[in-house]
Structure formats: C-alpha cells, structure tokens
Residue frames relative to the residue before (quaternion, step in Angstrom):
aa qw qx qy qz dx dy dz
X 1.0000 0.0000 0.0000 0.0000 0.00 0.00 0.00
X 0.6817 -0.3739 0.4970 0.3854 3.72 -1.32 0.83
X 0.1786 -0.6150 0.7594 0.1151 4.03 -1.55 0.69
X 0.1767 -0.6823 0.7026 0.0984 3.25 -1.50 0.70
X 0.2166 -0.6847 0.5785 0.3867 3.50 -1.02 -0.22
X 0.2641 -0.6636 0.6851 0.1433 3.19 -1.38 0.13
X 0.7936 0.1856 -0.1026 0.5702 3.91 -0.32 1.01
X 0.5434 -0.5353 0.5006 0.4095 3.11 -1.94 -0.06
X 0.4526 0.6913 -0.3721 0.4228 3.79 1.35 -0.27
X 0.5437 -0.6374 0.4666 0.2835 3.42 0.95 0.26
X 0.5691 0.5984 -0.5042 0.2527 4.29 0.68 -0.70
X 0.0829 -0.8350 0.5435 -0.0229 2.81 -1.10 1.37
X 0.1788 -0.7520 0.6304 -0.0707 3.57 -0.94 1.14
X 0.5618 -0.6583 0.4020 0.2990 3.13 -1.68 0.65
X 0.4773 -0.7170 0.3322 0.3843 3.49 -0.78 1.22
X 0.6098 0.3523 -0.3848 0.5966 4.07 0.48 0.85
X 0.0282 0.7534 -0.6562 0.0324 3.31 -0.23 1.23
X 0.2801 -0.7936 0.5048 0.1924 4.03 -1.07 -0.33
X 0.4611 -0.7935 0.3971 -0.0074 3.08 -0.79 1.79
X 0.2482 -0.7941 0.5286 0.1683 3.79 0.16 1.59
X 0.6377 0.4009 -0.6047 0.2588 3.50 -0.41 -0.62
X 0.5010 0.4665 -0.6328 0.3619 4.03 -0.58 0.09
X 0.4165 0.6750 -0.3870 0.4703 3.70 1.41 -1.03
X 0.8819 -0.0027 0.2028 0.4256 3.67 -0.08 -1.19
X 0.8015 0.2141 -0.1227 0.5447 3.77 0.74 0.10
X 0.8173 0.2434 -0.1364 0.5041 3.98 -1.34 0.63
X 0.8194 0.2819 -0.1293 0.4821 3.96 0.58 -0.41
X 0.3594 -0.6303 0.5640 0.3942 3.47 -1.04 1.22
X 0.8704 0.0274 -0.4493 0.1997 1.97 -2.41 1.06
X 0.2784 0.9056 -0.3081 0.0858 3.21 0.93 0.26
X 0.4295 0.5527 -0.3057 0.6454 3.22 2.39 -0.16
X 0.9007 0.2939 -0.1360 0.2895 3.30 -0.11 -1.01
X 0.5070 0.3771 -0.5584 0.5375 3.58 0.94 1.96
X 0.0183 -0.6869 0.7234 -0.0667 3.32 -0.17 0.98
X 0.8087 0.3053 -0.3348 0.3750 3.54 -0.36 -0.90
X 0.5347 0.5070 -0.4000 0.5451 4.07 1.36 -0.66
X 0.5662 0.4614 -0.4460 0.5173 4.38 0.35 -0.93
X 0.6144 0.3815 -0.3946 0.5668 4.42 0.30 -1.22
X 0.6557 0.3624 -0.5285 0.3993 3.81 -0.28 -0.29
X 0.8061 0.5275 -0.1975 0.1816 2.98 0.00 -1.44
X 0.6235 0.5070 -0.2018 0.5598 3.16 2.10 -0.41
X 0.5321 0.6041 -0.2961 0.5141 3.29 1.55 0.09
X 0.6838 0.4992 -0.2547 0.4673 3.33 1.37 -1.46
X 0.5471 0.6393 -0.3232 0.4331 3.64 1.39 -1.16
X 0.7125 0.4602 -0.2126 0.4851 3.68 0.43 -1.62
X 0.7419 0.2235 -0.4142 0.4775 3.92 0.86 -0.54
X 0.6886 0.3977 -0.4706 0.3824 3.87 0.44 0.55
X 0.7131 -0.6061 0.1734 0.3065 3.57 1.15 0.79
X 0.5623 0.6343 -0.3734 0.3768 2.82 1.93 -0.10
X 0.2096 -0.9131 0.3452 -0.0565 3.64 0.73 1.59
X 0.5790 0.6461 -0.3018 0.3953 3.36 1.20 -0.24
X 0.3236 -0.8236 0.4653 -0.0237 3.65 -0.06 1.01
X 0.3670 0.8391 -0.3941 0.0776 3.61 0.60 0.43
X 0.1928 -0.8430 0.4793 -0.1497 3.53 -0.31 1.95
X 0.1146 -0.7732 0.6157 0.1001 3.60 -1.10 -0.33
X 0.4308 -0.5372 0.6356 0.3489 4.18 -0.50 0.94
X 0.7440 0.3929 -0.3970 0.3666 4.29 -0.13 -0.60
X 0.5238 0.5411 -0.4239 0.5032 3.94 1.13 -0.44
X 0.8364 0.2778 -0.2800 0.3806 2.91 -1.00 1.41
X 0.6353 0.5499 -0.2739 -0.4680 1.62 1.07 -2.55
X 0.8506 0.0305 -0.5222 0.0538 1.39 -2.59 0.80
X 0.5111 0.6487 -0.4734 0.3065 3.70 1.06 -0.42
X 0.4535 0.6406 -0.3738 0.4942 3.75 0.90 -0.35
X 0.7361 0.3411 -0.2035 0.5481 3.80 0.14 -0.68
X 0.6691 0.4882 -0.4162 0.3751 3.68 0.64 -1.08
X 0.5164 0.7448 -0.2634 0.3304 3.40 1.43 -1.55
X 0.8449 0.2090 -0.2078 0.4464 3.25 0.74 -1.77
X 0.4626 0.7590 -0.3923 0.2368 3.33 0.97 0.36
X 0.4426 0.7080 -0.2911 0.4670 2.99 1.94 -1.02
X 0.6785 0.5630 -0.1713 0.4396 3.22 1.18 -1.48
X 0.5948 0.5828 -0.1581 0.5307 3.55 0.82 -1.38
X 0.6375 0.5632 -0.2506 0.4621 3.46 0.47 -0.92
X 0.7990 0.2341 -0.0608 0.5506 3.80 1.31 -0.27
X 0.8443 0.1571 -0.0872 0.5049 3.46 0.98 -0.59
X 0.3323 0.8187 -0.4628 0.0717 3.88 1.16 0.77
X 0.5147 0.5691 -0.5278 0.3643 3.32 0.88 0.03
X 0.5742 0.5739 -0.3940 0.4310 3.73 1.22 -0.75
X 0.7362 0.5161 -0.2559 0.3551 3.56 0.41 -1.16
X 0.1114 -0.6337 0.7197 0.2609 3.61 -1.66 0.08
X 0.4533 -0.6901 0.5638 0.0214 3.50 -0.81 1.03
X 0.2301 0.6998 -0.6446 0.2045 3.43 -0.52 1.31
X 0.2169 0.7035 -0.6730 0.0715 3.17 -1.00 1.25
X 0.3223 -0.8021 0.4709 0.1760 3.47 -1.49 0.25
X 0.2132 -0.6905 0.6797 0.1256 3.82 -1.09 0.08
X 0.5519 0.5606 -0.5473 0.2856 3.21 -1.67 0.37
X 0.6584 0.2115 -0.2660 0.6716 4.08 0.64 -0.13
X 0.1985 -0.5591 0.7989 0.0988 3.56 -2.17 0.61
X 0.2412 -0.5796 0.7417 0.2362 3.30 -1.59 0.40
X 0.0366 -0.7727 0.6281 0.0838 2.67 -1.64 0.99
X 0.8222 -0.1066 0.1120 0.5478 4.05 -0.78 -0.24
X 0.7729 0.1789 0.1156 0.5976 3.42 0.44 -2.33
X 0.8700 -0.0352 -0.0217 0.4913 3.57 0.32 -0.35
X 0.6678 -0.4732 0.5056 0.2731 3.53 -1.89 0.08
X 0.1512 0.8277 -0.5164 -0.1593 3.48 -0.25 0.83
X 0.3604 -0.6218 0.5604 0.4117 4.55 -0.83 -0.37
X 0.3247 -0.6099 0.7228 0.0102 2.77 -1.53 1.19
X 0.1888 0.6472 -0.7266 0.1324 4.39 -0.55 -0.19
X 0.4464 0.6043 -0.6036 0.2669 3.58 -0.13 0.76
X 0.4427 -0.7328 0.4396 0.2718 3.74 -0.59 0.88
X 0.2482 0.7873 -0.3427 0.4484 3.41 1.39 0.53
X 0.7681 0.4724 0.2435 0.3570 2.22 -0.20 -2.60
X 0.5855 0.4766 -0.2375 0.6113 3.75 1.18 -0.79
X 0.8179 0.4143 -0.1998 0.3457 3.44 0.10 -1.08
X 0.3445 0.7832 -0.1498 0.4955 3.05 1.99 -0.93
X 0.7185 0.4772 -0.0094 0.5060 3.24 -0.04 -2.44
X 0.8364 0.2497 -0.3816 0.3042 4.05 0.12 -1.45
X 0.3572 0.7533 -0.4183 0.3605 3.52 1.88 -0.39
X 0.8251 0.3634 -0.2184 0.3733 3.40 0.28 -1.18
X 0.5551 0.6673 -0.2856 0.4062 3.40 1.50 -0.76
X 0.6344 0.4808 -0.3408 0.5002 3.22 1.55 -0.98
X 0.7068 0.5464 -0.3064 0.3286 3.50 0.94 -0.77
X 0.4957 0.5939 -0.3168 0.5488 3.45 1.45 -0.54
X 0.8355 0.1704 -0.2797 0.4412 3.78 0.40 -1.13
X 0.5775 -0.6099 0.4583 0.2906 3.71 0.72 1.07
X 0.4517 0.5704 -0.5118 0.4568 4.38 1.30 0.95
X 0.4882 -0.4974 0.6817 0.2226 2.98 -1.88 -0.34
X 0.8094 0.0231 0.1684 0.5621 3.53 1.10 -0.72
X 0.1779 -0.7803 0.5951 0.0726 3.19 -0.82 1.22
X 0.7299 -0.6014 0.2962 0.1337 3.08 -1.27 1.10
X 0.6858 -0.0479 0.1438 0.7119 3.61 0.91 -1.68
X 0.1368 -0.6867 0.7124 0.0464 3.94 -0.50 0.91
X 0.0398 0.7275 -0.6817 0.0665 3.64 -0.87 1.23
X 0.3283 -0.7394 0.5841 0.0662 3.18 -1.58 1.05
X 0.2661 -0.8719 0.4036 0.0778 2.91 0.15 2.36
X 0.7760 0.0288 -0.1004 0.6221 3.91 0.50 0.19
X 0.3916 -0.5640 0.6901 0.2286 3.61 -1.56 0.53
X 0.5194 -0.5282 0.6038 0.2943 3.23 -1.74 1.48
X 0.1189 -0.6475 0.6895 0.3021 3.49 -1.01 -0.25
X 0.6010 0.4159 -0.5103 0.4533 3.93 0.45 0.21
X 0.5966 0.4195 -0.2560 0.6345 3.95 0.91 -0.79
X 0.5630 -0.5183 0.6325 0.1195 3.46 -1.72 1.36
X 0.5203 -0.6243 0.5537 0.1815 3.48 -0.79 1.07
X 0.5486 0.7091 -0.2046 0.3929 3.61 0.84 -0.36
X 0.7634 0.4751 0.0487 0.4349 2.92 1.31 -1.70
X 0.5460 0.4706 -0.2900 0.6296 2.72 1.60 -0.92
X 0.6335 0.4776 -0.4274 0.4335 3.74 -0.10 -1.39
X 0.7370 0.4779 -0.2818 0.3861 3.68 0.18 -1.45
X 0.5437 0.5220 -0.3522 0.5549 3.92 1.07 -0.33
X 0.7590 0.4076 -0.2280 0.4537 3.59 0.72 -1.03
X 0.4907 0.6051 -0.3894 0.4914 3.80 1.53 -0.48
X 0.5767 0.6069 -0.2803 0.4697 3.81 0.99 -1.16
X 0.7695 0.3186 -0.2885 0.4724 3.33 0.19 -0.98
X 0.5303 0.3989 -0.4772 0.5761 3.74 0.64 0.18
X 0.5696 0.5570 -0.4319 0.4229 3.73 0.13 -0.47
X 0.7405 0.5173 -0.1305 0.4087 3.37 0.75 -1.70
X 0.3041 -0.8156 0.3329 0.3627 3.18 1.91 -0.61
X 0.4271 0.6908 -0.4696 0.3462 3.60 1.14 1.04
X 0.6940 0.1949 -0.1611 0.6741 3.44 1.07 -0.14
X 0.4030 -0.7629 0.4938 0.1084 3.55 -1.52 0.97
X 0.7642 -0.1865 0.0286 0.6168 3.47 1.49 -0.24
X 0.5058 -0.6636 0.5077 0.2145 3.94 -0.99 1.19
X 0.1641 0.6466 -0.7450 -0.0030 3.85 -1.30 0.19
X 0.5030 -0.6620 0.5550 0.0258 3.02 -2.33 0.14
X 0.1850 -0.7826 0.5532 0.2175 3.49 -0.03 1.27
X 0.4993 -0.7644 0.3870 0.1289 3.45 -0.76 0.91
X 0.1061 0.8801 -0.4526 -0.0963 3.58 0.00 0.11
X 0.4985 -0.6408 0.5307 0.2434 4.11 -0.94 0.91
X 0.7843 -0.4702 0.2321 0.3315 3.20 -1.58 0.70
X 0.7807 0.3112 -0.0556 0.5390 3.53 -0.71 -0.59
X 0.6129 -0.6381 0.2926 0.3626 3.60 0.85 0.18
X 0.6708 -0.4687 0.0327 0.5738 3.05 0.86 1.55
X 0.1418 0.7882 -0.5170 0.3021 3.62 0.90 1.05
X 0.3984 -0.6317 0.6149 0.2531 3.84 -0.62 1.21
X 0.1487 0.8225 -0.5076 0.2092 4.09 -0.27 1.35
X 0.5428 -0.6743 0.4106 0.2865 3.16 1.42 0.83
X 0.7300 -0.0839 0.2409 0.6340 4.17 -1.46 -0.99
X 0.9087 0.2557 -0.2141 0.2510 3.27 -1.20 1.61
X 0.4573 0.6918 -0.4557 0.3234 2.93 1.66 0.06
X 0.8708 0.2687 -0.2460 0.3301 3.69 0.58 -0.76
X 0.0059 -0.8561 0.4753 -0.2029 3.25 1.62 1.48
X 0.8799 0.1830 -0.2930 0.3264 3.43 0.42 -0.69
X 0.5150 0.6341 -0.4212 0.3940 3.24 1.42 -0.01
X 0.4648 0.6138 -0.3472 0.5354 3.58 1.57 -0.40
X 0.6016 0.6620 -0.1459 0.4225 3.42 0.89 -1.06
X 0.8153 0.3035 -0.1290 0.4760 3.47 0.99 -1.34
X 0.6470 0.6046 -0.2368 0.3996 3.30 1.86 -0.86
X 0.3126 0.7263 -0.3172 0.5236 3.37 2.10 0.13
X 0.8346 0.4171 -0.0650 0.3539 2.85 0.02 -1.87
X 0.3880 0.6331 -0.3586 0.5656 3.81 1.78 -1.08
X 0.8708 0.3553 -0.2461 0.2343 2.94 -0.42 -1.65
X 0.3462 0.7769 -0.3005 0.4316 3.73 0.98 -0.18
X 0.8149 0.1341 -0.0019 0.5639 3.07 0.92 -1.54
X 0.8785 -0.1595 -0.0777 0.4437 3.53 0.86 0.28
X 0.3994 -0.7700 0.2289 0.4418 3.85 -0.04 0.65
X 0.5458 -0.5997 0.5240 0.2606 3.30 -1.52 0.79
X 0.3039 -0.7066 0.6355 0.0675 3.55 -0.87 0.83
X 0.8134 -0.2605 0.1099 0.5084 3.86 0.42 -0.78
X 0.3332 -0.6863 0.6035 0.2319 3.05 -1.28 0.93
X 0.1700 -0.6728 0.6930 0.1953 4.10 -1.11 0.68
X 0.0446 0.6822 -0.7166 0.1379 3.99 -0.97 1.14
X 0.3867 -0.4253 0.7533 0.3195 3.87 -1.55 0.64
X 0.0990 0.7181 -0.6542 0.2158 2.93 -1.66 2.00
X 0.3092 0.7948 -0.4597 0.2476 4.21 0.35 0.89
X 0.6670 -0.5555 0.3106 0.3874 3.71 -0.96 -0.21
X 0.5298 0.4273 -0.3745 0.6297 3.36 1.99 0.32
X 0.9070 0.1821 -0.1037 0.3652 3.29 0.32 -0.44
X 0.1896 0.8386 -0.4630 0.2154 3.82 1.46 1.28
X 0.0468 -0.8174 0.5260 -0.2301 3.72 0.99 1.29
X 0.7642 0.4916 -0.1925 0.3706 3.69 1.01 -1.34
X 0.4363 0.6985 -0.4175 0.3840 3.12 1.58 -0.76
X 0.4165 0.7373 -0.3962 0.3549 3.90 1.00 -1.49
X 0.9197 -0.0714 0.2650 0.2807 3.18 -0.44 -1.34
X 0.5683 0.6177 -0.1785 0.5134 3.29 1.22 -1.58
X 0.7980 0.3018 -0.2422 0.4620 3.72 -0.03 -1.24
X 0.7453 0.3167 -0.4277 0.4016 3.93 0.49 -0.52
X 0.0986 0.8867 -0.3456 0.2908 3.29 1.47 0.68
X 0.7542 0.4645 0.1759 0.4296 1.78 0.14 -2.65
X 0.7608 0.4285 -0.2312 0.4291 3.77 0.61 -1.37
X 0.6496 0.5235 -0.3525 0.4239 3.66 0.86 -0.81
X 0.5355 0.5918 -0.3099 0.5167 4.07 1.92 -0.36
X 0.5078 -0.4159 0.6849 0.3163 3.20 0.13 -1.43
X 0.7195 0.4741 -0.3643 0.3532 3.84 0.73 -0.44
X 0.4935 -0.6938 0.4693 0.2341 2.91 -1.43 1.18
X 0.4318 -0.6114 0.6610 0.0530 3.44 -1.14 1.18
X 0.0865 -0.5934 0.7933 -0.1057 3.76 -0.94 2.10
X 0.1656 -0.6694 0.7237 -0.0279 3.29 -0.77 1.56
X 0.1175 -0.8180 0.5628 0.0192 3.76 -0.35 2.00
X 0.7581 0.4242 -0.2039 0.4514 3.81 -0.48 0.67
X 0.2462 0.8317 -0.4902 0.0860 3.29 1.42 -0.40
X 0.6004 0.5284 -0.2727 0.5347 4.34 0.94 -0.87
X 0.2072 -0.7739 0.5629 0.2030 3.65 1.21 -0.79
X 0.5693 -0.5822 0.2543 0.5217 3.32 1.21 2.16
X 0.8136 -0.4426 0.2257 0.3021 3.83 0.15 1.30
X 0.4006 0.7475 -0.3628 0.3862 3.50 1.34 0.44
X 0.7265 0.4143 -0.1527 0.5265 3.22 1.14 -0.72
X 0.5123 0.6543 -0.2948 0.4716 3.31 1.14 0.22
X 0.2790 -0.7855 0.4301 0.3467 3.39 1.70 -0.17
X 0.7369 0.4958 -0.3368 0.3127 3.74 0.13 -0.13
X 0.5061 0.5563 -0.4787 0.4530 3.18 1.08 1.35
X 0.2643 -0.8286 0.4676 0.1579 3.82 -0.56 0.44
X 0.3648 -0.5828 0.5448 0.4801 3.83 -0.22 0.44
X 0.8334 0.3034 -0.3538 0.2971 2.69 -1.87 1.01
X 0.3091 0.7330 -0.4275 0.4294 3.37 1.77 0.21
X 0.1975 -0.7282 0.6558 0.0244 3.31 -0.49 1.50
X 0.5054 -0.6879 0.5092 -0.1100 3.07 -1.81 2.00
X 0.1623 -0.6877 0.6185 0.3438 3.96 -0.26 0.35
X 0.6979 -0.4713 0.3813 0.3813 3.08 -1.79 0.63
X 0.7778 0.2694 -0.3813 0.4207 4.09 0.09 -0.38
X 0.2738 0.5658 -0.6555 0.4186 4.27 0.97 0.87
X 0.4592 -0.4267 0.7164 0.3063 3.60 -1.59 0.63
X 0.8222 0.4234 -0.2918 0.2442 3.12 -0.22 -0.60
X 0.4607 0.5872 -0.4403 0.4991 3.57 1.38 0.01
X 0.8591 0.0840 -0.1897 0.4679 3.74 1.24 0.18
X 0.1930 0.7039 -0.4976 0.4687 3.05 1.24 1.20
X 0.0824 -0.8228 0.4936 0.2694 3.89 -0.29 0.33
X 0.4836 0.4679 -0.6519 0.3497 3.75 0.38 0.72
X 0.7056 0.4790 -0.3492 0.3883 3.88 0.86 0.31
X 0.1256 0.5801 -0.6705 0.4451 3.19 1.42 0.94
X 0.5689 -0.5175 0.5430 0.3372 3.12 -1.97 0.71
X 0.3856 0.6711 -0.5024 0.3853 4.23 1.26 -1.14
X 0.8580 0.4213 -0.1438 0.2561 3.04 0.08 -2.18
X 0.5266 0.5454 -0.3208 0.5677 3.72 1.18 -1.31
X 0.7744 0.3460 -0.3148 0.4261 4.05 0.04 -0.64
X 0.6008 0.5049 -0.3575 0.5063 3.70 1.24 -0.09
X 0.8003 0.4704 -0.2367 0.2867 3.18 1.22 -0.66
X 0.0499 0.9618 -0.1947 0.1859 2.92 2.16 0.02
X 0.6463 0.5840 -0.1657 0.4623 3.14 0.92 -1.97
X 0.7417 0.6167 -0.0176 0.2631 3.48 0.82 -0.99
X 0.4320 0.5116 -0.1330 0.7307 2.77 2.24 -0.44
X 0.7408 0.5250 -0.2393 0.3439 3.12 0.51 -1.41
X 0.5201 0.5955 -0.3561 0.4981 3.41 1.55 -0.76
X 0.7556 0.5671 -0.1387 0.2969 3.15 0.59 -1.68
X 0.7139 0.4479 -0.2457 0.4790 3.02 1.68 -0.44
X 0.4185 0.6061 -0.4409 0.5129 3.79 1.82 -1.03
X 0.8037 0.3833 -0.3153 0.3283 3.89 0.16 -1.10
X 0.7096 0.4183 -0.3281 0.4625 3.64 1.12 -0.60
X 0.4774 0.4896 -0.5152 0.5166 3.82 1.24 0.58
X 0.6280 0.2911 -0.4736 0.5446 4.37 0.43 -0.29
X 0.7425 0.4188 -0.4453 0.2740 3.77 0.22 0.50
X 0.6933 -0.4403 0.2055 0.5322 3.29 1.70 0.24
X 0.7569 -0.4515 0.2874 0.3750 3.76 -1.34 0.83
X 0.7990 0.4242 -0.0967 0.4151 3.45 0.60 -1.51
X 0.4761 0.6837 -0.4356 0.3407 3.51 1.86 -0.20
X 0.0095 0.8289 -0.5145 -0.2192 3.66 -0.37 0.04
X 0.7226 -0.3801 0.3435 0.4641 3.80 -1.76 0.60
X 0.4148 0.7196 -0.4504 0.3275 4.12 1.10 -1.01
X 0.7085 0.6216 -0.1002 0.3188 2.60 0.20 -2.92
X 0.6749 0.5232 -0.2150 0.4738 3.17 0.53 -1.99
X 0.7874 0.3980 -0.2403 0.4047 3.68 0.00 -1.22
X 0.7451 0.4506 -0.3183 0.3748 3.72 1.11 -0.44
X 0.4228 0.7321 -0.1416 0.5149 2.96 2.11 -0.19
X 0.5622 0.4350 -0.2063 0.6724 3.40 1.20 -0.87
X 0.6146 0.4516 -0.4607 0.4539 4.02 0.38 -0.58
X 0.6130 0.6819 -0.2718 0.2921 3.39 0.88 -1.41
X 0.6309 0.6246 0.0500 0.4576 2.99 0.61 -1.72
X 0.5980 0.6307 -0.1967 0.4537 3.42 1.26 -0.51
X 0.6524 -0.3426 0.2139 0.6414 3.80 1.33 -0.78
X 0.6042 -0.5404 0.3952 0.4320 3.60 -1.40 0.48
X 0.8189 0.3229 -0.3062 0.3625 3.68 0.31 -0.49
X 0.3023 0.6424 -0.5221 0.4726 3.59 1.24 0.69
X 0.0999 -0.6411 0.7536 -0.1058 3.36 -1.43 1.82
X 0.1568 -0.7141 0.6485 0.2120 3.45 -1.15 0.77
X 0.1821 -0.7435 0.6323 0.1197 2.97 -1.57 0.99
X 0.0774 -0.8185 0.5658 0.0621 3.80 0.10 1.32
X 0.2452 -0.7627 0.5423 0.2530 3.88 -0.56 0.82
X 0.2466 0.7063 -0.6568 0.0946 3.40 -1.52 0.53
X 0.3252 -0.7499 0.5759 0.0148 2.99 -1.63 0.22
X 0.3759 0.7827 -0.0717 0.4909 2.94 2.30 0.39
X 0.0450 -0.8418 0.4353 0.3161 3.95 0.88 0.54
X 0.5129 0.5362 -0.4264 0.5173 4.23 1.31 -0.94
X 0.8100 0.3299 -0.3988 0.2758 3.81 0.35 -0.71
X 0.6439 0.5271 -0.3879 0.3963 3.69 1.20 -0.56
X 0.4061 0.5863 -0.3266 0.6202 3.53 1.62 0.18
X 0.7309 0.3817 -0.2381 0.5132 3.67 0.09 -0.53
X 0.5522 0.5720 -0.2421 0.5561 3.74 1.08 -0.91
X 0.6183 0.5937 -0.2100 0.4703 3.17 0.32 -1.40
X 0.7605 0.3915 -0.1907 0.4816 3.79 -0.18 -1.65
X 0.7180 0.4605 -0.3920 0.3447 3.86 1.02 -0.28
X 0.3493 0.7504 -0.3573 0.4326 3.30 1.26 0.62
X 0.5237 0.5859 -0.1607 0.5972 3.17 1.92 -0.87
X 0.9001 0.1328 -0.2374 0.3402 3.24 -0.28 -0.77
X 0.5478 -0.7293 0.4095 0.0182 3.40 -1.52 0.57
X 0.1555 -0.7690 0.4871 0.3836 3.79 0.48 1.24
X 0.4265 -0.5403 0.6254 0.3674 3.45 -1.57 -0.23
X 0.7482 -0.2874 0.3708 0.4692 3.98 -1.40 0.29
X 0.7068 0.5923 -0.1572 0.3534 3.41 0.76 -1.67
X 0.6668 0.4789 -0.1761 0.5432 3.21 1.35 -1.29
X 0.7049 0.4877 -0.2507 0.4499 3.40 0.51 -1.15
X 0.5864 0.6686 -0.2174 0.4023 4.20 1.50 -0.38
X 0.5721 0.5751 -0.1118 0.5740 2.73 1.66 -1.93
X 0.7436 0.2491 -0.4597 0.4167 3.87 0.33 -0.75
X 0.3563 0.7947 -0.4492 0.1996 3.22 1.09 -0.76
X 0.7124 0.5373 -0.0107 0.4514 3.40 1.28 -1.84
X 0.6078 0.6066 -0.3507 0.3736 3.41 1.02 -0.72
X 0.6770 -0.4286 0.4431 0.4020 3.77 -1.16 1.00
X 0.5449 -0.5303 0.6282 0.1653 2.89 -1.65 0.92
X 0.6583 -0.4760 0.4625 0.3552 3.73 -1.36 0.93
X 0.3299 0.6888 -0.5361 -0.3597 3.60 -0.30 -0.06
X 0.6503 0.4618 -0.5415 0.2657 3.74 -1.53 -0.17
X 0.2394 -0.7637 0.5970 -0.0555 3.32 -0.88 1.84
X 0.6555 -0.4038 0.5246 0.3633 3.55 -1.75 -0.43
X 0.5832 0.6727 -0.3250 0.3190 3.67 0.97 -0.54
C-alpha cells in the first residue's frame, strides 16, 4: 500500500488506515463481535492499512483493551493512535484537559493497549474550563517522557460539529495556532468525504501549507456512501445514526443521487470497483498527507477499504463528483 507521512517527523503509515470504534462504540451491534473486530484488525495490519485509530471513551475503554489483544503480538506492524480529552459519563459526555488528568488517562491507555508508546496521542475535545495550552503542554511532556511519539487534534465545526457552511472550522483554526506555539502538531483528525468536504475550506490547506497530516474521519459518511443502505433502514436506539438527520428515510432517499454518482464512476473502473472504493479514493486524491480512516468492524470490508488505496480517479472522475448534489439534510 502507498505511505503517507504524517508530520514533520517523517512517520509514515499506509494512506488507508482503519477506524476501531464501530469495533466497540456508536454502531449496532457493536459489542457483540469481538472475535470478527480481532480478525478484522489482523486482516487490516496484513494489507498495510497500519494505522490504528482508537479513543480510551469507545466503549470505554473496551476499544483499546480489544486492540491490545492485537498489539500484544504484532507492534512493530502497527501505528498506534489513540486519544484523551472527553469521559463518558451516565447522561452525557463530559472534557477533562487537565494536565493531571492527561497524564493519568495516557498511563492507562498504554496499559489497556498492552505498548510502551503510543504512536499519535490526539486531543479529542478542548476543556473549555482548562486553557488549551495546558492541556497541549501536558501532552508535549509525555513525548518528552518518551510515552507518546507525536500529538494531533481531533477537529471539531462550529456550533458543535454543526454543517455551517464558511466558518465552521474557525475555532479549531484558532486553537491549532495557539497549540502550535507550544509544541508541533503532527495531525489534524476532521470528518472529510464527498457528502461532507466542509474541511477542504480552510482546515486541510491548513494543514498542507505545515506539513500536517490530514486523518480524513468518516470518509463512507458513517456507511452511506457505500451504497448498501436503503432509505428507511431502521437504526437501534444506541447507532449515531438513529439521530443523525441525513438518516431519516426523507433524507437517505434525497440523497440517492450521490451514490449513484459514486457508482456511474466505479463501473468505468471495472466490475469489482465499488461506490466505497470510489468514495475513499476521492478522499485520497485530495492532498499527499491525507490518510483515510474508514471505520468498521467488518473483516470483507477492511479488505475492500484497503484495495481503494489502489485505484486512481481520472481528471474525468474527480469533475463528475465535483458536480454531484450537495448532501442535503444538516445539523441546523
């Protein structure tokens, strides 16, 4: 598989990496494949797609324990990304960014994925009671200390991750200033796909004019683009998506057109090409330090994911989405 870097450190991973939490967190059934989530991280790591990308709150913590099992046999193969910065609690999600509490959090994280050292340490939400500083500077330490190998930023959109058109990733622009000041940023993680290419705006030439690697999270657009959903596909209550409103059936049958694109191009590329391929391809295609991070929990799909790393849109292709209908149903 293609390497990407990811930083000015040179770390370099395969440009299709694979996103565990469906493995253990947000997606039915999402507890009850343990032994299909251990394939599927085996099948990923032998097609190069080497990125590892976790979180101590999936599950929590079962997400980290999982890939440890894994880790526990094949770390020289893996790149290790996990994050800190949000607790689950009872009723609701709360941030933590105390330098405490960080150092605390990467201790156990290491102990959960069975490492000595974690690859990318991302700070999945900013405290808003705790200076952004403080945190970042807590997370700089632990690379000092040599427990973590480089720091990134999970990005979040205006209004809380509200579709807001010009401006959505004002303040995360805002904080990745200030970060950087106090230690360098290695990768930024932002939702990035052919429904949802907000980041392109601002965020990614960000990122490209630095050196930072770009984790493009959602690339499937939570499995929509993959064509093998049907409006009216009924959600269990703990799927994000049972309250996500492009998965109203309305919205999933408006969005239709979109697939359909995805699929006119992935027939001029052959039988076996699929709308997936096609859509993770378009992420690709997007800049050299763009990694997709498609989530599953699937061993045929991180295999299929994987093989789109291979193929190549053409000018034509890359026009045609250009054209395709806007997404429609937002957070607003």
């Amino acid at each position: 598989m293609e390497r990407r870097t990811i930083g000015a450190g040179g770390l370099a991973v395969g440009a299709v990496g694979l996103g565990c939490m469906p493995m253990s967190w947000a997606y039915s059934g999402s507890r009850q494949r343990g032994d299909e989530s251990l394939r599927t991280v085996h099948r990923a790591l032998d097609l190069g797609s080497d990125l590892l990308d976790t979180a101590d709150m999936y599950g929590p913590f079962t997400n980290e324990l999982l890939l440890g099992r894994v880790l526990k046999e094949r770390r020289r193969e893996a790149f290790v990304s996990t994050k800190v910065g949000l607790l689950v609690g009872e009723q609701h999600i709360v941030a933590n960014g105390r330098p405490g509490y960080v150092r605390r959090a990467c201790d156990a994280s290491l102990r959960r994925l069975q490492t000595d050292v974690i690859d990318l340490y991302q700070l999945h939400r900013a405290d808003p009671e705790v200076p952004v500083e403080e945190t970042w500077g807590a997370m700089a330490d632990l690379v000092r200390a040599g427990k973590v190998r480089a720091l990134g930023l999970c990005a979040v959109g205006a209004r809380g991750g509200r579709r807001s058109g010009a401006g959505l990733y004002d303040a995360t622009l805002r904080q990745l200033q200030r970060i950087q000041q106090v230690f360098p940023v290695s990768a930024v993680q932002a939702e990035l796909s052919v429904w949802s290419p907000e980041a392109l705006r601002a965020l990614l030439p960000w990122c490209e004019a630095r050196g930072v690697g770009f984790l493009a999270a959602m690339p499937l657009g939570n499995g929509f683009l993959t064509g093998t959903l049907t409006p009216g596909e009924g959600f269990e209550p703990d799927d994000v998506r049972a309250r996500h409103p492009r998965f109203t059936a309305e919205m999933m049958a408006a969005n239709q057109p979109i697939v359909a694109g995805l699929r006119r191009i992935a027939r001029r590329h052959g039988e076996d090409v699929t709308p997936a391929q096609v859509a993770l391809a378009w992420v690709l295609a997007q800049g050299r330090h763009v990694i997709a991070l498609p989530g599953t929990k699937r061993e045929g799909w991180a295999a299929e994911n994987a093989a789109a790393a291979g193929l190549r849109l053409t000018a034509e292709d890359l026009a045609e989405v250009s054209r395709l209908p806007a997404a429609q149903g937002s957070w607003d």
